[in-house]
NUFI-50347 format. One record per residue: residue number from 0; residue in three letters; x, y, z of N, C-alpha, C in turn. Coordinates in nm, 3 decimals, padded with zeros to 5 digits. Atoms other than C-alpha are relative to their C-alpha. Layout:
<lotors>
LOTOR  pos  code       nu       nv       nw      cau      cav      caw       cu       cv       cw
LOTOR  NUM   Ala        X        Y        Z        X        Y        Z        X        Y        Z
...
</lotors>
This chain:
<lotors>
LOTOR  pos  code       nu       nv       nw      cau      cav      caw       cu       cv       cw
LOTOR    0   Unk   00.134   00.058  -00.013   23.934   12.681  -19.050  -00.005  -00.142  -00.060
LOTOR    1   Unk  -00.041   00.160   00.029   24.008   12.377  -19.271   00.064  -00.092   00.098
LOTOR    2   Unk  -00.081   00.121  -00.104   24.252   12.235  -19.055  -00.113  -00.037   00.155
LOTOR    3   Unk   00.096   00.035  -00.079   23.981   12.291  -18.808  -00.117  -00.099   00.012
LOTOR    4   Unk   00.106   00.063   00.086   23.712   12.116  -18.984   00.044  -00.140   00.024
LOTOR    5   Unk  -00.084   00.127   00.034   23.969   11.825  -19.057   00.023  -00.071   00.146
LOTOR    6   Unk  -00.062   00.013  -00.153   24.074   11.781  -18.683  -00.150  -00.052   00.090
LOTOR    7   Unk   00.116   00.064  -00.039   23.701   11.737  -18.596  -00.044  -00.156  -00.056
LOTOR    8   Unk   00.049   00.159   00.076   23.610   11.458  -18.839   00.088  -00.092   00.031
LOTOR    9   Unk  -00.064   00.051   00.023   23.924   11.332  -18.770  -00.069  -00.101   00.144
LOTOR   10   Unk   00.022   00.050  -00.116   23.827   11.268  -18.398  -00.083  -00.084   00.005
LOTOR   11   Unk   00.186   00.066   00.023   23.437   11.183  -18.470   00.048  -00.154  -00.039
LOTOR   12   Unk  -00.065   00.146   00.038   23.627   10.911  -18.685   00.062  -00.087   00.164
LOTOR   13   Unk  -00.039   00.078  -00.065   23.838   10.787  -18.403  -00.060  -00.077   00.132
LOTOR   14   Unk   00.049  -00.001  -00.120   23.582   10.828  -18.101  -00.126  -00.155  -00.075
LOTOR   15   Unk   00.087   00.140   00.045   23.316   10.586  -18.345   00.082  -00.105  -00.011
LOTOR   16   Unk  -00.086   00.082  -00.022   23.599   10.361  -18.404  -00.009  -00.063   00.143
LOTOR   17   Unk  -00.053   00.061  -00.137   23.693   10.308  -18.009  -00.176  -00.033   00.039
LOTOR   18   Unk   00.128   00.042  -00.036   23.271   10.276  -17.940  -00.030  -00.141  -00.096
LOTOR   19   Unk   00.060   00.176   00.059   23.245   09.988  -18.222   00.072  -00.114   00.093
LOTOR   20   Unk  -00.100   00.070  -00.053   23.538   09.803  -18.065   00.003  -00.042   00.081
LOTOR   21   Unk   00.015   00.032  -00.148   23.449   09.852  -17.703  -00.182  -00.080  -00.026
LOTOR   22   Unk   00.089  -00.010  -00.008   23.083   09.739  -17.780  -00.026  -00.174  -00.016
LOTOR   23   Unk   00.053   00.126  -00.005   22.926   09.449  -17.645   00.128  -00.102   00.104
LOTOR   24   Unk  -00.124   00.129  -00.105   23.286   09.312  -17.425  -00.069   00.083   00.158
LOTOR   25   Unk   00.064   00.012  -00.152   23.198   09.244  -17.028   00.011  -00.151  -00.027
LOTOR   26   Unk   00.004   00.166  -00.048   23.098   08.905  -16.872  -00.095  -00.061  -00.102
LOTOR   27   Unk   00.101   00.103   00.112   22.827   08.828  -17.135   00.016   00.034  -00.129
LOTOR   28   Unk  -00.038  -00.060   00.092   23.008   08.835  -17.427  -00.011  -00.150  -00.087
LOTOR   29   Unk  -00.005   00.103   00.031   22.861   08.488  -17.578  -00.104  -00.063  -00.106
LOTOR   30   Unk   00.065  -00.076   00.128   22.778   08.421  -17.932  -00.022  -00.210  -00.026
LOTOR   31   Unk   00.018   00.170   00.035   22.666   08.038  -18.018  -00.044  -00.009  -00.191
LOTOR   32   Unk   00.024  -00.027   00.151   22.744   07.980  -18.412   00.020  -00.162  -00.028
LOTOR   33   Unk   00.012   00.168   00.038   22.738   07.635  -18.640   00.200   00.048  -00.071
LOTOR   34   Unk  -00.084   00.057   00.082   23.098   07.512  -18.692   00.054  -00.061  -00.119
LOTOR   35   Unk   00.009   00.022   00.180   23.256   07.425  -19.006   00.022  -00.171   00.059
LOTOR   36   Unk   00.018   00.171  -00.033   23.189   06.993  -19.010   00.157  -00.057  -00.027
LOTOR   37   Unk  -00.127   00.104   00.010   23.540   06.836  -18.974   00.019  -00.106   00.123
LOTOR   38   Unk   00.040   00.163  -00.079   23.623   06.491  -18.829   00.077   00.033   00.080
LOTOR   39   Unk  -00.068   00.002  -00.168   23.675   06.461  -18.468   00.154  -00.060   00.010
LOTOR   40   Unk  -00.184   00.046  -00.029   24.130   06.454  -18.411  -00.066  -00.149   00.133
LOTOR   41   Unk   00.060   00.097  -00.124   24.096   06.150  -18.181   00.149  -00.044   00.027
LOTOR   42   Unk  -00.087  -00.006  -00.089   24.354   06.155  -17.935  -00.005  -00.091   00.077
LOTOR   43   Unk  -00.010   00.136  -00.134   24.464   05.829  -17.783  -00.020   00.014   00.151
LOTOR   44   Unk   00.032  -00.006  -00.199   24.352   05.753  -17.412   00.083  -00.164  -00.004
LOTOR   45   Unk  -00.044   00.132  -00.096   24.605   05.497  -17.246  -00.065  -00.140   00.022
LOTOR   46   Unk   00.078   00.095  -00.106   24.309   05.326  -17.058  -00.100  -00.047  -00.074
LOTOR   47   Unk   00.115   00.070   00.060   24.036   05.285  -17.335   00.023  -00.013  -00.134
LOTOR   48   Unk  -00.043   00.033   00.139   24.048   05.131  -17.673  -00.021   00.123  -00.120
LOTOR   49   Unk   00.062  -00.074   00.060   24.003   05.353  -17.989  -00.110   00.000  -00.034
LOTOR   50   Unk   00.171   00.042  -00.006   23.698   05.420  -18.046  -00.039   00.106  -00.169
LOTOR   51   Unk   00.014  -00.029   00.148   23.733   05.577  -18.418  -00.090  -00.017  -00.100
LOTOR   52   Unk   00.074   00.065   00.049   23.574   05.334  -18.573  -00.176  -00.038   00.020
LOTOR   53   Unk   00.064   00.042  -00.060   23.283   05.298  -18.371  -00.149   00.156  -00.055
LOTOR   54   Unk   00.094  -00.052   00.067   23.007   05.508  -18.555  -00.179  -00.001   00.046
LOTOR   55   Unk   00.147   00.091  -00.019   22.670   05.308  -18.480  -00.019  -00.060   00.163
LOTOR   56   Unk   00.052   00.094  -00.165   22.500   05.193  -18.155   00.023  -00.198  -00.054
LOTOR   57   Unk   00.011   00.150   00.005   22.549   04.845  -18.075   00.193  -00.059  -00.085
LOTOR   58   Unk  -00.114   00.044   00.098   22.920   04.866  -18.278   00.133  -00.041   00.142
LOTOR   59   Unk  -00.030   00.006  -00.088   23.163   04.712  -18.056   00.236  -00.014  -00.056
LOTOR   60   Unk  -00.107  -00.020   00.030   23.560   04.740  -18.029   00.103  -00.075   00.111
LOTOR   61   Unk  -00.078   00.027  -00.146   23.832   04.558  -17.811   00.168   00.037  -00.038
LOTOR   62   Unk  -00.179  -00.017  -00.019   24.216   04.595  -17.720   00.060  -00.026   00.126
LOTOR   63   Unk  -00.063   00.050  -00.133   24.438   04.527  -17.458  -00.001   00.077   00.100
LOTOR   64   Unk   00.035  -00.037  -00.116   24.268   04.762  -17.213  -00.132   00.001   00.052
LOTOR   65   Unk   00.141   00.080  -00.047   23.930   04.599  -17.260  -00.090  -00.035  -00.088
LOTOR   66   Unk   00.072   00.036   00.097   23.594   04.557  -17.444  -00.062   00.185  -00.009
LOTOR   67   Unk   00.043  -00.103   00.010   23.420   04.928  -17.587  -00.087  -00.023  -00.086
LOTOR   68   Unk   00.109  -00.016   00.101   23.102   04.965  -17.718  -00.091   00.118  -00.004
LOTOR   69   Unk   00.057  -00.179   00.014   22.929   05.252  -17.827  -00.145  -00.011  -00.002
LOTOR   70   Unk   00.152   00.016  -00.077   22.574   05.329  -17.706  -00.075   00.105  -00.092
LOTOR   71   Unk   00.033  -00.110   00.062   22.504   05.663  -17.879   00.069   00.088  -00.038
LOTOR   72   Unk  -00.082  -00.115   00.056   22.650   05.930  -18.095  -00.028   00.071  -00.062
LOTOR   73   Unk   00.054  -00.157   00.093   22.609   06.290  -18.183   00.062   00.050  -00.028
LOTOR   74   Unk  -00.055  -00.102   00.088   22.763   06.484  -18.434  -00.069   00.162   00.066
LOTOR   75   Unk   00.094  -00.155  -00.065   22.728   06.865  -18.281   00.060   00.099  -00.105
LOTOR   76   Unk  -00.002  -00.168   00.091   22.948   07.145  -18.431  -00.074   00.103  -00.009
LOTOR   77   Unk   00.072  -00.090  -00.081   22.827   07.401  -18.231   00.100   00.075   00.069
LOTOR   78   Unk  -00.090  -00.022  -00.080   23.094   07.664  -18.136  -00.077   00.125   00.085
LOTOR   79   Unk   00.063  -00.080  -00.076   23.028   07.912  -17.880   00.154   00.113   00.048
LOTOR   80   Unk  -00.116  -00.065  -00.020   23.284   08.238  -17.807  -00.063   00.071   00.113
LOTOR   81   Unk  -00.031  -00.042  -00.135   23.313   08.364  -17.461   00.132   00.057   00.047
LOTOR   82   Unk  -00.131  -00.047  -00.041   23.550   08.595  -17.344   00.119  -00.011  -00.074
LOTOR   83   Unk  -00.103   00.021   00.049   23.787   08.600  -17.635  -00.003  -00.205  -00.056
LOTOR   84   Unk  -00.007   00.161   00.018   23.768   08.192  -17.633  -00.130  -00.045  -00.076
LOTOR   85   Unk   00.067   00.058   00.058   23.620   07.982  -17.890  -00.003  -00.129   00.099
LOTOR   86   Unk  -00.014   00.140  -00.095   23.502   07.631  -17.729  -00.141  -00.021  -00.113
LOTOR   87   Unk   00.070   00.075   00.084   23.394   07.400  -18.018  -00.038  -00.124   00.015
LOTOR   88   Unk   00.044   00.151  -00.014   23.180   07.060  -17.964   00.018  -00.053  -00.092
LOTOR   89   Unk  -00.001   00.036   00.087   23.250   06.858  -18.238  -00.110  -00.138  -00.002
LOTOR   90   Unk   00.049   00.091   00.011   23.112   06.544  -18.126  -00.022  -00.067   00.114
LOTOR   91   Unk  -00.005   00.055  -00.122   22.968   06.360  -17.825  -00.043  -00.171   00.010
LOTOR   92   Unk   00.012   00.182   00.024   22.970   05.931  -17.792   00.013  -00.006   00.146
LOTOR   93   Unk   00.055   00.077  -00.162   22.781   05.765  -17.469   00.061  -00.168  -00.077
LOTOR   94   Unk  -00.051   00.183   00.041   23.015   05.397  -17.470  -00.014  -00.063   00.164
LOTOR   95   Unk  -00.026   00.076  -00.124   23.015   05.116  -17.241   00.138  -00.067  -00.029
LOTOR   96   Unk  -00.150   00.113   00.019   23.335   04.966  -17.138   00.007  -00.087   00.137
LOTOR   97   Unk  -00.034   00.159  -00.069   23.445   04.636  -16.994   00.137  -00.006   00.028
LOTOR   98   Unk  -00.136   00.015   00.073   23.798   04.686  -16.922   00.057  -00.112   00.083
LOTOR   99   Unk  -00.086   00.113  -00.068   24.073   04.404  -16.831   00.039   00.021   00.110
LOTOR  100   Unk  -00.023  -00.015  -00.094   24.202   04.333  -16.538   00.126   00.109   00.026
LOTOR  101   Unk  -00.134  -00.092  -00.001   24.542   04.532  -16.579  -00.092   00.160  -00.005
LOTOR  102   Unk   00.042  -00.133   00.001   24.315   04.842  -16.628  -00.118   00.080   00.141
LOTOR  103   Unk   00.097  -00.001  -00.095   24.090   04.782  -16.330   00.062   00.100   00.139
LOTOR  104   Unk  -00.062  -00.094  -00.136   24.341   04.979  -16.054  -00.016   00.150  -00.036
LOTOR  105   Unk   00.007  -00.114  -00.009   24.319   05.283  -16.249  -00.139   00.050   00.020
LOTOR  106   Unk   00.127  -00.035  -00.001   23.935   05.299  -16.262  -00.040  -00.034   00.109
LOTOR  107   Unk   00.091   00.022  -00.152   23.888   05.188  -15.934   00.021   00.157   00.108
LOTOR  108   Unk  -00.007  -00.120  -00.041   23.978   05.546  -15.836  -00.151   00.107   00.006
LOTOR  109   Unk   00.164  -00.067   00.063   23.627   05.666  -16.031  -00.064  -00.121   00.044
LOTOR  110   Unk   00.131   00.045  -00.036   23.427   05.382  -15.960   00.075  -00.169   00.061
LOTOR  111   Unk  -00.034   00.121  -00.049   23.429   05.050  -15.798  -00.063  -00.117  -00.128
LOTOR  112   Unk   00.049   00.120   00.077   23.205   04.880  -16.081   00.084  -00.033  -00.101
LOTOR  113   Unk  -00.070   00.074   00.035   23.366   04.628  -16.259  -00.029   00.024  -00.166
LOTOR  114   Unk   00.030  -00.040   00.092   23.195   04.776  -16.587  -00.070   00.098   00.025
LOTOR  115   Unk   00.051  -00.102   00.006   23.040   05.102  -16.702  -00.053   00.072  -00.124
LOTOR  116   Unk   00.048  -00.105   00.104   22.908   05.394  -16.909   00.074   00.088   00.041
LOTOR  117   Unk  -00.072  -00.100  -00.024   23.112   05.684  -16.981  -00.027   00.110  -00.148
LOTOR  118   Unk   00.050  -00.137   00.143   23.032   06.021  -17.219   00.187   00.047   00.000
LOTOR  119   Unk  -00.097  -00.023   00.072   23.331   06.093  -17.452  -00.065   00.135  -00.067
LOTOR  120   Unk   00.024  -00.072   00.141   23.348   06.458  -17.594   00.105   00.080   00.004
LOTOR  121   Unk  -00.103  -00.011   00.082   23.546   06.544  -17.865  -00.014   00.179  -00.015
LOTOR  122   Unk   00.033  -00.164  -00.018   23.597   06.961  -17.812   00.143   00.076  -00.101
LOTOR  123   Unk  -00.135  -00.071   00.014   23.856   07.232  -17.941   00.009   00.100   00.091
LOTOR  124   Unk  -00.001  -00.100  -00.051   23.934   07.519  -17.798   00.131   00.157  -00.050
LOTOR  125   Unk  -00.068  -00.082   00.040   24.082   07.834  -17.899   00.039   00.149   00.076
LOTOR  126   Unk  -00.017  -00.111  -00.118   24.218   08.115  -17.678   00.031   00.159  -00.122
LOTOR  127   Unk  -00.002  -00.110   00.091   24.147   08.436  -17.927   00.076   00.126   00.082
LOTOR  128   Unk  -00.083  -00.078  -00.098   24.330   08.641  -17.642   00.140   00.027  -00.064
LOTOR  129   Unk  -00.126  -00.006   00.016   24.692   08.781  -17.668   00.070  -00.043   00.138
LOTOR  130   Unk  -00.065   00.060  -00.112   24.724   08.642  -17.293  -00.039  -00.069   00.039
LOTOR  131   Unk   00.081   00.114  -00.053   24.675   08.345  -17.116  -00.113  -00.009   00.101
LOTOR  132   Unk   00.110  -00.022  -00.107   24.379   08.278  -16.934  -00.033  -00.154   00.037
LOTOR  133   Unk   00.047   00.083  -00.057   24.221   08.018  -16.729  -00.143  -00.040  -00.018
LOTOR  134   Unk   00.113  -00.023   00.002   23.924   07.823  -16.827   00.000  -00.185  -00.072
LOTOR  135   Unk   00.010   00.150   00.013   23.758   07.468  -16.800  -00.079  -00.002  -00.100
LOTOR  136   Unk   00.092   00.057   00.118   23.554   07.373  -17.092  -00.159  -00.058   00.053
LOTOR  137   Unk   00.045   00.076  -00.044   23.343   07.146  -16.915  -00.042  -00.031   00.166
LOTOR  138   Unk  -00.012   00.025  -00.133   23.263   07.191  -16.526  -00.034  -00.077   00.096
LOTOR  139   Unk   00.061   00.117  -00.029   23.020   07.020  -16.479  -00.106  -00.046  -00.110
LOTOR  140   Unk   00.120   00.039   00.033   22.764   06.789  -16.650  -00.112  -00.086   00.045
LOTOR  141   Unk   00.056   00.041  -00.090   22.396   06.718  -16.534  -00.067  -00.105  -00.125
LOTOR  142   Unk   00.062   00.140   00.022   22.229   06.367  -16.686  -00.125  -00.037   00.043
LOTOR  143   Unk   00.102   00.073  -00.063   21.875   06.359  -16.590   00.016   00.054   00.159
LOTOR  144   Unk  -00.003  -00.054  -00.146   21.907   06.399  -16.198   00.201  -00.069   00.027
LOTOR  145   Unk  -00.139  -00.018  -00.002   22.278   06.287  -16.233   00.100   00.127  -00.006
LOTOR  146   Unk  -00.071  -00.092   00.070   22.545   06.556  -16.176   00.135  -00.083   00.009
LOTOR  147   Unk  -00.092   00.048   00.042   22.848   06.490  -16.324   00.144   00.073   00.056
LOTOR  148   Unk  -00.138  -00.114  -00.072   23.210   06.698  -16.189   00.153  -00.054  -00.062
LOTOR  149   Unk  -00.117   00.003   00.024   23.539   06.757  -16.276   00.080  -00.152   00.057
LOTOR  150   Unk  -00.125   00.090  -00.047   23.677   06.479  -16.025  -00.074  -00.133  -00.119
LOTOR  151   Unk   00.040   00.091   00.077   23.500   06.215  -16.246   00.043   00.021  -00.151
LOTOR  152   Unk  -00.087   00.031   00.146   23.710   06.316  -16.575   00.102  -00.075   00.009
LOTOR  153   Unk  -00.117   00.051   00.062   23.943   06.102  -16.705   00.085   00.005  -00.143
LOTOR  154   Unk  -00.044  -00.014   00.119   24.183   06.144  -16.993  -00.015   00.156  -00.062
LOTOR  155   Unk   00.028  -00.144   00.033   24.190   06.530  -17.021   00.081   00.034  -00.126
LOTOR  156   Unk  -00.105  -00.078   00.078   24.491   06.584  -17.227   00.034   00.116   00.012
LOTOR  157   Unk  -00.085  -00.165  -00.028   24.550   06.896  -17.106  -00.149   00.116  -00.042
LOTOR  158   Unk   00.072  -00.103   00.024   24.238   07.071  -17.199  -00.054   00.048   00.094
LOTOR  159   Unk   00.038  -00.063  -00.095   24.148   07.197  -16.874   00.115   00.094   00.079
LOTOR  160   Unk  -00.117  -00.090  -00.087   24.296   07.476  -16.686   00.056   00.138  -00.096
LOTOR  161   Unk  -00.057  -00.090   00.076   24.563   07.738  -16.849   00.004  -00.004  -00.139
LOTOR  162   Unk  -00.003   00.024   00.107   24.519   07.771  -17.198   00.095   00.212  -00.031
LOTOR  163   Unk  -00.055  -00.196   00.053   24.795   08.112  -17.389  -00.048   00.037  -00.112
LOTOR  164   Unk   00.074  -00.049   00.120   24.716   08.338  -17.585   00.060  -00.054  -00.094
LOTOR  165   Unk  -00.005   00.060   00.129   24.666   08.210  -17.943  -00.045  -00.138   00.002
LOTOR  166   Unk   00.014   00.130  -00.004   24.674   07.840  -17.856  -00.101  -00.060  -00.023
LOTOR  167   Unk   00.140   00.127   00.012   24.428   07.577  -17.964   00.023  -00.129   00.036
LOTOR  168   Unk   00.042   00.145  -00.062   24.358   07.278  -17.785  -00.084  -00.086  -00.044
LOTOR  169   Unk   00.099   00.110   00.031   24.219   06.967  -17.929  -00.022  -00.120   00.052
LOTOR  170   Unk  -00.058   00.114  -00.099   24.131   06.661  -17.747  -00.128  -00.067   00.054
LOTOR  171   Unk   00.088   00.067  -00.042   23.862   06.468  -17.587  -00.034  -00.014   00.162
LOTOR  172   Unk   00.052   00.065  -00.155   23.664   06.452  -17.209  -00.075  -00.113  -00.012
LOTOR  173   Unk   00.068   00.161  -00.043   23.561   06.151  -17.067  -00.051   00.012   00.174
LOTOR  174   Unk   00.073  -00.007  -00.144   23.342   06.145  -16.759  -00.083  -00.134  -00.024
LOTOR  175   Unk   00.029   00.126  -00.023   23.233   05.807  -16.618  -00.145   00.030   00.041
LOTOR  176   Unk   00.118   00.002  -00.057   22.858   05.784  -16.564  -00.037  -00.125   00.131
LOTOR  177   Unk   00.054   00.114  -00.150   22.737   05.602  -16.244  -00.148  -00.085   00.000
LOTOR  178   Unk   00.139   00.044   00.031   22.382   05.516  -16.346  -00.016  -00.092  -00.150
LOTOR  179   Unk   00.066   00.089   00.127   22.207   05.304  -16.590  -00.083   00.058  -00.096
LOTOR  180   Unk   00.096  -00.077   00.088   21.979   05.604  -16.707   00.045  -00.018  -00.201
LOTOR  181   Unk  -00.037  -00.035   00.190   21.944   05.657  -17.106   00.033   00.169  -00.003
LOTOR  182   Unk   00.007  -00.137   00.081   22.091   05.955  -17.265  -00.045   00.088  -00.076
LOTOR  183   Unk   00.067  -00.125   00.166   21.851   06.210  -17.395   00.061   00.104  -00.004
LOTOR  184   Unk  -00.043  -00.166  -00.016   21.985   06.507  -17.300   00.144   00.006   00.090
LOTOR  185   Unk  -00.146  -00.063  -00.083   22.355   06.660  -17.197  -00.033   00.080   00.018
LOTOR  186   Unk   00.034  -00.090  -00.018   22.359   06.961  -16.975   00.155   00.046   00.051
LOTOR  187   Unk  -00.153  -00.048  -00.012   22.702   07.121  -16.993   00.013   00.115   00.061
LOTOR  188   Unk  -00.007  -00.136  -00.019   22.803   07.432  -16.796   00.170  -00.039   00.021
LOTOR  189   Unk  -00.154  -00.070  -00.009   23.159   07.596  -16.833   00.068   00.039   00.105
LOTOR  190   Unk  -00.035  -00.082  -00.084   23.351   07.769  -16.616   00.029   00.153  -00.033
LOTOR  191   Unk  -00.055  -00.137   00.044   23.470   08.114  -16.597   00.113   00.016  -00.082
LOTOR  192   Unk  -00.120  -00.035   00.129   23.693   08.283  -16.863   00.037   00.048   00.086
LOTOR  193   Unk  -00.072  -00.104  -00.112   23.970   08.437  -16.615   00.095   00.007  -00.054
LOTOR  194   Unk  -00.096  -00.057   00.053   24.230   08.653  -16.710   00.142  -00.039   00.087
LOTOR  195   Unk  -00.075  -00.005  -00.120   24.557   08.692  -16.552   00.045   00.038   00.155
LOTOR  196   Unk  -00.015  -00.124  -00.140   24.505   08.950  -16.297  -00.172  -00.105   00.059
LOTOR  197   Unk   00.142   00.047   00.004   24.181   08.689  -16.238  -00.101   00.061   00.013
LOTOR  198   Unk   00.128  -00.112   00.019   23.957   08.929  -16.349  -00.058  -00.114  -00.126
LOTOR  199   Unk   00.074   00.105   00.068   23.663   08.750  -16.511  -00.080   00.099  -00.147
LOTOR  200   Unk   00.011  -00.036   00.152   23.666   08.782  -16.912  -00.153   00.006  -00.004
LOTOR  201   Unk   00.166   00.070   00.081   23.302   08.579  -16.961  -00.038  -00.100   00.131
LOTOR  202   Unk   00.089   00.094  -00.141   23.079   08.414  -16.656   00.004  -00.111  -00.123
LOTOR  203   Unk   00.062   00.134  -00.010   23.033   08.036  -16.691  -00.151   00.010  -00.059
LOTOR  204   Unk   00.117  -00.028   00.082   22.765   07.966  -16.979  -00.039  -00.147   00.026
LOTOR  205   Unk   00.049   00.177   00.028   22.511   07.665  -16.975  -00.011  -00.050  -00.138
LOTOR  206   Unk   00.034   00.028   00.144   22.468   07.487  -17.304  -00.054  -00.153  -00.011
LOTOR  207   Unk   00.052   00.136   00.037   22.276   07.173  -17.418   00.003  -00.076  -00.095
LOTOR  208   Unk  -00.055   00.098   00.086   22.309   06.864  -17.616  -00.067  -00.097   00.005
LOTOR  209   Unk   00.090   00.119   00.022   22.038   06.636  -17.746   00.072  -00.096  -00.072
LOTOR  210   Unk  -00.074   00.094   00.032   22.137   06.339  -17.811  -00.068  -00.086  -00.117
LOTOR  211   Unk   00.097   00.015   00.057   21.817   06.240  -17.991   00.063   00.024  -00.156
LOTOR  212   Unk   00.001   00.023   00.129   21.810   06.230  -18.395  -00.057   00.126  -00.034
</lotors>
């Protein structure tokens, strides 16, 4: 009868166990928490100057792929977990750039104007998985009545696409704006968390980003 006794609790134990564990995973498995404040890694871009330094509206920066000046900047640290994946904002900077002529063939791909506005953000990403999965950060962003798309990134570093399990990605998007509008508001949506067998971890979440004070 003991051993009987024992053999029950034992189960009760294991069956609450496997219900905490399983509880709450599916497609909406998405938790939005405040990051711990550390300074944005800033990962050289080829095509635009550093922009490190550049703190304050109106602060301006040049180098031998043009002139950069920074328009607005928000400190976020705001992570959000989806499907196993952390995806941390650290920081988002609206700059204008002027670039030289040597830099003008690659941007004439994104735009024909001879100067611009472009949103810089500084993200991580962390694949809490033990397998790799597929998943853009960033799919699209809308600006007011602007939408923004993947083909208009430049300078990915690799943070789009396959990320393996464990891996963290740090690094910066850059999407060229086409308009003259002001930046009050970012409207970011993700893509899907997809597994290997592309079975979908976590649907595509929207998230927002005042830019405001």
């Amino acid at each position: 009868m003991k051993h009987l006794y024992f053999f029950l609790v034992l189960t009760a134990v294991i069956v609450s166990f496997l219900h905490v564990g399983n509880h709450g995973r599916g497609t909406q498995m998405t938790e939005r928490v405040q990051a711990a404040q550390v300074s944005p890694v800033n990962i050289p871009n080829n095509h635009i100057p550093d922009d490190h330094s550049l703190t304050g509206p109106g602060q301006t920066v040049r180098g031998h792929q043009g002139e950069l000046t920074l328009l607005a900047r928000k400190p976020v640290y705001d992570a959000y977990h989806l499907g196993g994946v952390a995806l941390i904002i650290n920081e988002v900077k609206v700059m204008h750039f002027i670039p030289n002529v040597s830099e003008r063939d690659f941007f004439n791909s994104y735009t024909t104007a001879k100067e611009f506005d472009f949103i810089k953000i500084d993200i991580e990403i962390v694949n809490e998985n033990p397998k790799t999965v597929q998943f853009n950060p960033i799919e699209t962003i809308q600006i007011g009545n602007e939408s923004i798309s993947l083909k208009d990134l430049f300078g990915d570093a690799g943070m789009t696409g396959l990320i393996e399990g464990g891996e963290t990605k740090t690094g910066q998007l850059c999407f060229i704006k086409n308009n003259d509008a002001n930046v009050d508001k970012i409207e970011i949506a993700t893509s899907d968390v997809v597994g290997v067998n592309e079975e979908i971890l976590n649907e595509a979440i929207e998230l927002e980003i005042n830019m405001g004070p």
